[in-house]
N, C-alpha and C positions, 0 to 999 in steps of 0.2 A: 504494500500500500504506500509505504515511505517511497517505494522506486518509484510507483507512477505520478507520485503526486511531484518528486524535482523533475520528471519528464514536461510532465506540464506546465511548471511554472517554466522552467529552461525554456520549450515552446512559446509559451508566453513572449517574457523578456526577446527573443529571437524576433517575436514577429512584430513586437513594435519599436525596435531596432530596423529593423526593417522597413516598417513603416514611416520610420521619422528621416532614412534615408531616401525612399521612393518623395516621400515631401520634398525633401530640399532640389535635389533632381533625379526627377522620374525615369530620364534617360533615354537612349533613343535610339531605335534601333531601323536600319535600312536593310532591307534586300533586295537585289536588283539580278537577275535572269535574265539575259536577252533584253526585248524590248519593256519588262515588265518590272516594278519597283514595288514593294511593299515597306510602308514607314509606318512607325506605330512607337507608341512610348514599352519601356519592359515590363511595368505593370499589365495592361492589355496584354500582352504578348504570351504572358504570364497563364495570364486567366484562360486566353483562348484554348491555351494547351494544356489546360486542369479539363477545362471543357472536351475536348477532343478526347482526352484518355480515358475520363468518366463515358462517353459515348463508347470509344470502340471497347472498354470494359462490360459494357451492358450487351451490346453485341455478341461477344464473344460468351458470355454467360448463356443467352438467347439460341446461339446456336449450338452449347453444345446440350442444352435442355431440350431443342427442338432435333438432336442427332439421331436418325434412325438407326445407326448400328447402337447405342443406348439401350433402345429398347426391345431388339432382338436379345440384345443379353440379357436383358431384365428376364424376357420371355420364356428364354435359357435357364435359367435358374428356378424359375417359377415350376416348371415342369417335372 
């Protein structure tokens, strides 16, 4: 209980260290490909790609609950 609780705090102080850094500058990030640039500060940049892992995480959960060799072996067993 004592381990998770300096996890958290740790956690804590972490992210509003971090917080107080993305404040003063948020920072800035280019990428550019060919004819095509993406600018964005690295908090967005951030988030989008919390977003995107939570997504293809859900996915990947989705498919393998919806995987028919799953439930051939279930069937397998059942028998």
């Amino acid at each position: 209980m004592k381990k998770l609780f300096v996890l958290v705090l740790l956690a804590l102080i972490a992210g509003v260290f971090l917080a107080i850094q993305l404040a003063r500058d948020p920072g800035y990030i280019l990428i550019a490909y060919g004819n095509y640039t993406f600018e964005t500060s690295l908090f967005a940049l951030l988030v989008v790609l919390l977003l995107i892992l939570a997504v293809v995480k859900v996915l990947l959960s989705l498919l393998s609950w919806l995987n028919p060799w799953r439930w051939r072996a279930a069937k397998r067993t059942r028998s």
